[in-house]
C-alpha positions as CSV (number, residue, x, y, z in Angstrom):
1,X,-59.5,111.2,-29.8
2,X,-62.6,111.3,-31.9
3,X,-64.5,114.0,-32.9
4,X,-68.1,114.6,-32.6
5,X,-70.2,117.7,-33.6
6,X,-73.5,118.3,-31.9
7,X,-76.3,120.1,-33.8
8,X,-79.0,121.3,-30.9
9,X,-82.3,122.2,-32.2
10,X,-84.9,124.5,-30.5
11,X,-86.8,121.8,-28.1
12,X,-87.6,122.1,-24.8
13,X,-85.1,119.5,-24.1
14,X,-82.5,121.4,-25.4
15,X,-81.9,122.4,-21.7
16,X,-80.1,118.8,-21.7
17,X,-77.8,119.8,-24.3
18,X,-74.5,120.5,-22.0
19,X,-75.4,118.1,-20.1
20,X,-75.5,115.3,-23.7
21,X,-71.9,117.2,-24.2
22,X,-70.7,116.8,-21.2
23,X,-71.7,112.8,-21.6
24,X,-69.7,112.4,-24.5
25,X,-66.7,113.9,-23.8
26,X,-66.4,111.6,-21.0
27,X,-66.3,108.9,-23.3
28,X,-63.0,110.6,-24.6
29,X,-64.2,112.0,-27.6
30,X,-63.9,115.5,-28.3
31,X,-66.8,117.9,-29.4
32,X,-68.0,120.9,-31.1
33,X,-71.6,122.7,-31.1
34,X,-73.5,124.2,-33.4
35,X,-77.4,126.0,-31.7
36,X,-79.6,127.1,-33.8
37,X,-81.1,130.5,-32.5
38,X,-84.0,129.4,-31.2
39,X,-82.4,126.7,-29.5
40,X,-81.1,129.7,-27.5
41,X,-84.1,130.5,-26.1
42,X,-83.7,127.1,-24.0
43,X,-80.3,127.3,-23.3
44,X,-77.2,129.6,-23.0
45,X,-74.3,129.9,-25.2
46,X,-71.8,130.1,-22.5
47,X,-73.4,126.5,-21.1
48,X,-72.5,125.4,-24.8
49,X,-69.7,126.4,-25.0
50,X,-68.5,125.6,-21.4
51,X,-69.9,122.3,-21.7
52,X,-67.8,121.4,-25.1
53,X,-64.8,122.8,-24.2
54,X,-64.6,124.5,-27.9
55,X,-66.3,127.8,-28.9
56,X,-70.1,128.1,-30.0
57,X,-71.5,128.2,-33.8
58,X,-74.4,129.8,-34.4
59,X,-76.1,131.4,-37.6
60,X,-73.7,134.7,-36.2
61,X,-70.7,132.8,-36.3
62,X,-71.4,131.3,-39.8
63,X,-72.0,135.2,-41.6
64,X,-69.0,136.6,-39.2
65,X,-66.3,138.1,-41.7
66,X,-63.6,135.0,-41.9
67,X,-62.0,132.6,-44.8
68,X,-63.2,129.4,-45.6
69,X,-66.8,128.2,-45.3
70,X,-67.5,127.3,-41.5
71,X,-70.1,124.6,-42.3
72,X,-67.7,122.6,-45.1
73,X,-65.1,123.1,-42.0
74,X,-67.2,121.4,-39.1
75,X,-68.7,118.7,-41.9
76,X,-65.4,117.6,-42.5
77,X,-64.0,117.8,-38.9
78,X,-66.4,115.7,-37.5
79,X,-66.5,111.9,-37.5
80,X,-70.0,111.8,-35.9
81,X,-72.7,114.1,-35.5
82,X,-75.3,114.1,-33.1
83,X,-78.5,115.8,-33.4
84,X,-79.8,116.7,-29.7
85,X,-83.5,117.8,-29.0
86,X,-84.2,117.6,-33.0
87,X,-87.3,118.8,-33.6
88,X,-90.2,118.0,-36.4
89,X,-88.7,121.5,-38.0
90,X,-85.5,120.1,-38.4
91,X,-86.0,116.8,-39.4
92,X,-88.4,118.2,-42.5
93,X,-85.3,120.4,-43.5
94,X,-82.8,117.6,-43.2
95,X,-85.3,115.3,-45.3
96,X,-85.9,118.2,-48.4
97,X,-81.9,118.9,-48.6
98,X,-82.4,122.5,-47.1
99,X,-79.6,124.6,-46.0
100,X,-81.2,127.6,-45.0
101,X,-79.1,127.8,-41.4
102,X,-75.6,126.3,-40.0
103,X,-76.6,123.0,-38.6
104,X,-79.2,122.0,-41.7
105,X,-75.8,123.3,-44.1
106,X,-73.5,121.3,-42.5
107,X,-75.3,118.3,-42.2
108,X,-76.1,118.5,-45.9
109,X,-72.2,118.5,-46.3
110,X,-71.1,115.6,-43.8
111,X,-70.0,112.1,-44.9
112,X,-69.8,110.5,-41.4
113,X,-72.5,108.7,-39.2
114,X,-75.7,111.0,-38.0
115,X,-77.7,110.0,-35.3
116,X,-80.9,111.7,-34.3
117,X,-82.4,112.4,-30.9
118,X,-85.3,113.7,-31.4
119,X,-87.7,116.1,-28.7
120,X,-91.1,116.8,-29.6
121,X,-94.9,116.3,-28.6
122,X,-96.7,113.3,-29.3
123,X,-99.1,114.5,-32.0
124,X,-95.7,116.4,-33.7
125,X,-93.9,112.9,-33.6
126,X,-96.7,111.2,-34.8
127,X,-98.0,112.9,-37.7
128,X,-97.1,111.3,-40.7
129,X,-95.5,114.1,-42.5
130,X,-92.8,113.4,-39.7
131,X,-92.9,109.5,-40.0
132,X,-92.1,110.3,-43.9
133,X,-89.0,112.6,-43.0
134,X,-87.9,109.9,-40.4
135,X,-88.5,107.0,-42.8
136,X,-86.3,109.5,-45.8
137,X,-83.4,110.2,-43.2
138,X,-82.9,106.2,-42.6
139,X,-83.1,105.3,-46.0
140,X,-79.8,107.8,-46.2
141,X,-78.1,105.4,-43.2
142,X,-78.8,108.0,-40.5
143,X,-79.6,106.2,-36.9
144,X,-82.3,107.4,-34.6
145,X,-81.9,107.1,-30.9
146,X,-85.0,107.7,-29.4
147,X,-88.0,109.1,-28.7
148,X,-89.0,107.2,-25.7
149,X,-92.4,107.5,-23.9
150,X,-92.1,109.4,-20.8
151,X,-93.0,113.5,-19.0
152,X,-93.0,115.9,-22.0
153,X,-91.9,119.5,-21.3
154,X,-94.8,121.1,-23.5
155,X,-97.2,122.9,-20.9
156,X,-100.7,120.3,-20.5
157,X,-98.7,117.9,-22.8
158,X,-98.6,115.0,-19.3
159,X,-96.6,112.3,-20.9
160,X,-96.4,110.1,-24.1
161,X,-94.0,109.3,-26.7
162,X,-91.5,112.0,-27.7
163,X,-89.3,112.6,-24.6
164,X,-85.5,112.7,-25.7
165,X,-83.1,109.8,-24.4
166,X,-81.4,110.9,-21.5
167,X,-78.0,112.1,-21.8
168,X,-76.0,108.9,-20.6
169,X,-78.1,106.9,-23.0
170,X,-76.7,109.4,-26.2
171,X,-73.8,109.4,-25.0
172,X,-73.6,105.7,-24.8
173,X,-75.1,105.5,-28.3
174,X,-72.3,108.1,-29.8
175,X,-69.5,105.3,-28.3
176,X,-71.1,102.6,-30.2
177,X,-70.4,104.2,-33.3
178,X,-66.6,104.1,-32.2
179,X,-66.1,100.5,-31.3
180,X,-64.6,98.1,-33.3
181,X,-66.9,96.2,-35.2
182,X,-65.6,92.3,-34.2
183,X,-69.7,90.8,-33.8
184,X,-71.0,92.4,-36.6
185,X,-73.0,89.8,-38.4
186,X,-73.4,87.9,-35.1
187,X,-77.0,87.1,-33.3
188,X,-76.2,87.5,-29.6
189,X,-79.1,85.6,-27.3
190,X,-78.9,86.9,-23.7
191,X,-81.3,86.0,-20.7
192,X,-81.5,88.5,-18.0
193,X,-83.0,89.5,-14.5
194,X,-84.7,87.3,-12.3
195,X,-87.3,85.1,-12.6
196,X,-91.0,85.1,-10.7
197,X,-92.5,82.1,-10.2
198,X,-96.4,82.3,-8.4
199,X,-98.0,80.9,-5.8
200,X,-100.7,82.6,-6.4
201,X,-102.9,85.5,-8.4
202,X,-100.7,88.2,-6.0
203,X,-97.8,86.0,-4.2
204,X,-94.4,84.6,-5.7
205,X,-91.3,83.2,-5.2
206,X,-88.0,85.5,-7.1
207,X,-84.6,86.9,-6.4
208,X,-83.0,90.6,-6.5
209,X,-81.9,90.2,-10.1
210,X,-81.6,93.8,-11.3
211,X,-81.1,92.6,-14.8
212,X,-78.2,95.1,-15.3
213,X,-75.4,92.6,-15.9
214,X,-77.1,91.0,-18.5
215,X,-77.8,94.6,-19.6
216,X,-74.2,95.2,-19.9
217,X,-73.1,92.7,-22.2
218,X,-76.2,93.7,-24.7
219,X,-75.1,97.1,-25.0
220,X,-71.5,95.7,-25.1
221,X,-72.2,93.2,-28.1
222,X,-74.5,96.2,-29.6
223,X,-71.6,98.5,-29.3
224,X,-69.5,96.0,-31.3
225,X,-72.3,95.7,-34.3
226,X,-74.1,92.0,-33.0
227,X,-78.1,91.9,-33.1
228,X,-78.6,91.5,-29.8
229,X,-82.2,89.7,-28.2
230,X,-82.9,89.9,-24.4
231,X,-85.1,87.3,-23.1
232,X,-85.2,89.0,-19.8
233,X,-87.4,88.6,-16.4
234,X,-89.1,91.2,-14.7
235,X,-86.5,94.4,-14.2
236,X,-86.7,98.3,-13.3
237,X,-84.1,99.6,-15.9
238,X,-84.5,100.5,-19.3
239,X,-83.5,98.0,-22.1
240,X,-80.5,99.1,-24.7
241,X,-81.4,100.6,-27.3
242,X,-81.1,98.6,-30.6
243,X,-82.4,95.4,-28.9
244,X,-85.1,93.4,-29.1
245,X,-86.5,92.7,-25.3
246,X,-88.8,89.5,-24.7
247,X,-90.3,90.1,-21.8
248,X,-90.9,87.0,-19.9
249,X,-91.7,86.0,-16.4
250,X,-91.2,82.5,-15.1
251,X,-88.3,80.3,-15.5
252,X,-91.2,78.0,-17.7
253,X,-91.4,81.4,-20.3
254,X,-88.1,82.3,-20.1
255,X,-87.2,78.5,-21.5
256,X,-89.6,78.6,-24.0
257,X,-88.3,81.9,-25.3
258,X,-84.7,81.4,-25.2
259,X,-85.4,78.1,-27.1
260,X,-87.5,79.9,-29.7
261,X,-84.4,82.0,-30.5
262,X,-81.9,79.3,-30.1
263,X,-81.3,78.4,-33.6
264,X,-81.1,82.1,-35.0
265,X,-78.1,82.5,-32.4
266,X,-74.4,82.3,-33.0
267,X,-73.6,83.2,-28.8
268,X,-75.9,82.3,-25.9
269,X,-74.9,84.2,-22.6
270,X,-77.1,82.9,-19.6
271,X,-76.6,85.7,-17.4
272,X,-80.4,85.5,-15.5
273,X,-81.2,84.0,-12.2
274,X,-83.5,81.7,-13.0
275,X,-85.5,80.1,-9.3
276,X,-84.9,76.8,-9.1
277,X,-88.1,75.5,-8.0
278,X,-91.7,76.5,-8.3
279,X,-95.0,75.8,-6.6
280,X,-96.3,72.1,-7.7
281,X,-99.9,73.5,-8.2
282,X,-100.3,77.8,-9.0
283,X,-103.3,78.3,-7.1
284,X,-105.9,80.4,-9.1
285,X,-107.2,82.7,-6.3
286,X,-105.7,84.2,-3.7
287,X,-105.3,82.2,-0.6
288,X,-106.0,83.8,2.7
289,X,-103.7,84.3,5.5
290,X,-104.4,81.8,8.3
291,X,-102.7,81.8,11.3
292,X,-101.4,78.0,11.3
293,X,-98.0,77.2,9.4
294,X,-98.0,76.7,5.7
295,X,-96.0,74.2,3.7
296,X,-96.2,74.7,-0.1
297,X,-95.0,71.4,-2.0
298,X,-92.2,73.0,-4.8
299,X,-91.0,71.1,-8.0
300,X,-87.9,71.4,-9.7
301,X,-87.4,73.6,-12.5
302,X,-85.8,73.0,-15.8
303,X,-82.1,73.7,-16.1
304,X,-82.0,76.0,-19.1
305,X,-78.2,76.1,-19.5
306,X,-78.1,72.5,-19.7
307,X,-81.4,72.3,-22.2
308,X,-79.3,74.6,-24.8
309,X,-76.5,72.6,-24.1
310,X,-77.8,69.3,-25.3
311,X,-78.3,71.2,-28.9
312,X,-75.3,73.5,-28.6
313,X,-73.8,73.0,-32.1
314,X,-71.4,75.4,-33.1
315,X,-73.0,78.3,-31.2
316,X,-70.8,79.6,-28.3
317,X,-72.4,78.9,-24.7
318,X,-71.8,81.1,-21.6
319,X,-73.3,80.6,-18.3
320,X,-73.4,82.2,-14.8
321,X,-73.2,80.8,-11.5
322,X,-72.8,81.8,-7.9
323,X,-71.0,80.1,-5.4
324,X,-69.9,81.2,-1.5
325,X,-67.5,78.2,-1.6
326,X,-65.8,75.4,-3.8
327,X,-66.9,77.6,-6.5
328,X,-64.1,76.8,-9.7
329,X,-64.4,73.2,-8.8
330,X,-68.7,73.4,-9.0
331,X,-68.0,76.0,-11.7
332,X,-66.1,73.3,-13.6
333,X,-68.4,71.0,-12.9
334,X,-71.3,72.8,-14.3
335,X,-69.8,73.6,-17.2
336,X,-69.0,70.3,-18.1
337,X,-72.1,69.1,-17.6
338,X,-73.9,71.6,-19.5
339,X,-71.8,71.6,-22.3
340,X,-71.1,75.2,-22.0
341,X,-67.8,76.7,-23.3
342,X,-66.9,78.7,-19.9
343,X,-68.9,79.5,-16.6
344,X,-68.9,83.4,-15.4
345,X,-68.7,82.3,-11.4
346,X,-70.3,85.5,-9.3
347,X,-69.2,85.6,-5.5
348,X,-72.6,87.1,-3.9
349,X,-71.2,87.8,-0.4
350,X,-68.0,89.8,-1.2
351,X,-68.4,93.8,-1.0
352,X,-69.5,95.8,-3.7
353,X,-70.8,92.9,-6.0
354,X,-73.9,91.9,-4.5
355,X,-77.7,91.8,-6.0
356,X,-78.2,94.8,-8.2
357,X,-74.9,96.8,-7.5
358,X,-73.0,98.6,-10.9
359,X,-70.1,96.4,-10.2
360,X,-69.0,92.3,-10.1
361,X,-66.3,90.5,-9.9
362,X,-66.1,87.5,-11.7
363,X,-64.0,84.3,-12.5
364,X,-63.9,82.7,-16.0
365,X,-63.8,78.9,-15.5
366,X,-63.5,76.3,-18.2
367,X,-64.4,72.9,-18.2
368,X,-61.0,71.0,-18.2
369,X,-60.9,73.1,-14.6
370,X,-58.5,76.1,-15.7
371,X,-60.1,79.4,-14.5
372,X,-59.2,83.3,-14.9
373,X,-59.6,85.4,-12.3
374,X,-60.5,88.5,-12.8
375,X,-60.6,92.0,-10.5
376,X,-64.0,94.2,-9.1
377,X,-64.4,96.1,-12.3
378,X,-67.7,97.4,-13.2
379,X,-70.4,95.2,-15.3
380,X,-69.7,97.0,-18.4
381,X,-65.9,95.8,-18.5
382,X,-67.0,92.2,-17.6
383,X,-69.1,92.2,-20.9
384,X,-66.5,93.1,-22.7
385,X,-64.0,90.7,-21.0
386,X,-66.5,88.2,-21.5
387,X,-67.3,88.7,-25.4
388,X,-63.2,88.9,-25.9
389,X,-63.4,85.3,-24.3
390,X,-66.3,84.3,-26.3
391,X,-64.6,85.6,-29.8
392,X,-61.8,83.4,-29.0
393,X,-64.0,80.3,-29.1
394,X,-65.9,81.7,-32.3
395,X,-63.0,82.1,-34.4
């Protein structure tokens, strides 16, 4: 089980705190926590406490009459350390080497990864005294995760940039830090979401694409140290952090970008739903309704998967496909034809793995026609099924 101390600072957003713990531990990793006494003023020791499942340490705890030194204890305890809701005070103490309270001590003492999640107001965040402290903490290795733009809890504040990751997206961050490293030094390319392709100014032609499965396997590859790039179609949910998002919107854009970072790949996974066919002329201005029935002349778009194909190389190729029947023999089919090393096959009509669901179920077919079928499992453990598949072929 590994170990990770959380050092919460005296944010608003230190109200999230149990809530970051909480997150983490479900990842199987045990905590401590260390509050500095104004981060009391947001949130309760016995919510701390509670929430790590280990006792409290405060400046109280770190002057109580006891052997040893409590902050040379937890620094060499821990295997990770978290700072939640860290605010500009912190950060400038962390920066100059100060070690004027438990948490700035002990982080001046560990020799593990520190990760930052910083809380503060826009004008706090981005004043340049706290650009130089940010810019002096990475140049030590530590990793910040966050801010992101969004409500601030400072009374008039409205929102802007400075709003803490939520919880899940810490915690998901802390796990990185944990998994084995097999794609580090690898360039993952990923297309994701749907694609929109316009009749008009206001009108188009898409899918339900949630983007979340190619989602998973970016924070999947991330997790195991890959630069990961998203070329990824309209979506709702928030990109991983750690990657690089092109936004793009029809299947037209999404070819030109995945080809612009085709060479600087070593894995392609094709996991968008790209439309197959788009209006033969994009009318400029909106067309009004009329009453009579409308037939709209549609042209084929390019295949993408087979495009990359052609140029493959030694890169690894996964694609995605749905079938509601014959689907290994199409599967195999496609994959042969595209050159691609395996095709993910998606059954759309069975329960629980439809159109932006958490879950899929998926089967891994090859081009000489072999397939592996795998179990409902949630998207997550399909990315990493699928990267396991794709290391194979790397190696």
């Amino acid at each position: 089980m590994h170990r990770v101390l959380v050092i919460v600072c005296a944010s608003v957003a230190a109200m999230k705190a149990p809530f970051v713990l909480r997150r983490i531990r479900e990842t199987g990793c045990e905590t401590r926590v260390i509050a500095s006494d104004s981060a009391l003023n947001f949130v309760t020791p016995l919510a701390l406490s509670s929430a790590s499942g280990n006792e409290l340490y405060t400046r109280g705890s770190w002057f109580s009459p006891q052997a040893g030194a409590q902050h040379l204890e937890l620094a060499h305890w821990a295997e990770a350390v978290v700072v939640v809701a860290a605010s500009a005070d912190f950060m400038a103490k962390a920066a100059l080497g100060l070690a004027d309270d438990l948490g700035s001590a002990t982080l001046l003492s560990v020799r593990c990864p520190v990760m930052w999640a910083p809380a503060m107001n826009t004008a706090m965040w981005e004043h340049p005294a706290t650009g130089a402290h940010k810019a002096k903490l990475q140049s030590w290795g530590h990793q910040f995760i966050g801010p992101t733009s969004g409500k601030l809890g400072t009374r008039g504040e409205g929102e802007g940039m400075g709003r803490m990751l939520e919880p899940e997206e810490i915690a998901e961050q802390v796990k990185r830090v944990f998994a084995p490293k097999d794609l580090a030094g690898k360039k993952v390319l990923i297309s994701a979401g749907p694609t929109r392709e316009y009749l008009d100014p206001v009108r188009f032609v898409s899918n339900p694409s949630s983007g979340k499965m190619g989602f998973a396997v970016a924070e999947e590859a991330l997790s195991r140290g890959a630069e990961v790039v998203i070329v990824s179609g309209p979506v709702s949910i928030p990109a991983p952090a750690g990657s690089k998002v092109v936004p793009v919107e029809s299947a037209l854009q999404m070819k030109a970008a995945m080809e612009d970072h085709f060479e600087w790949s070593d894995l392609v996974v094709m996991t968008a739903a790209v439309a197959d066919y788009r209006a033969a002329e994009q009318k400029h201005e909106k067309q009004a309704k009329i009453s009579e029935q409308v037939t709209i002349e549609m042209v084929p778009n390019p295949d993408i998967l087979a495009a990359l194909g052609q140029k493959k190389g030694n890169r690894v190729l996964v694609g995605f496909a749905m079938e509601t029947h014959a689907g290994v023999e199409r599967a195999a089919g496609k994959a042969q034809r595209k050159n691609a090393d395996f095709i993910c096959l998606n059954y759309p009509t069975r329960e629980g793995t439809s159109f932006g669901g958490d879950d899929n179920q998926v089967t891994f077919v090859f081009p000489d026609g072999t397939f592996q079928d795998l179990p409902r499992m949630s998207k997550r453990e399909v990315a990493r099924l699928l990267l396991n598949e794709a290391m194979q072929r790397m190696q």
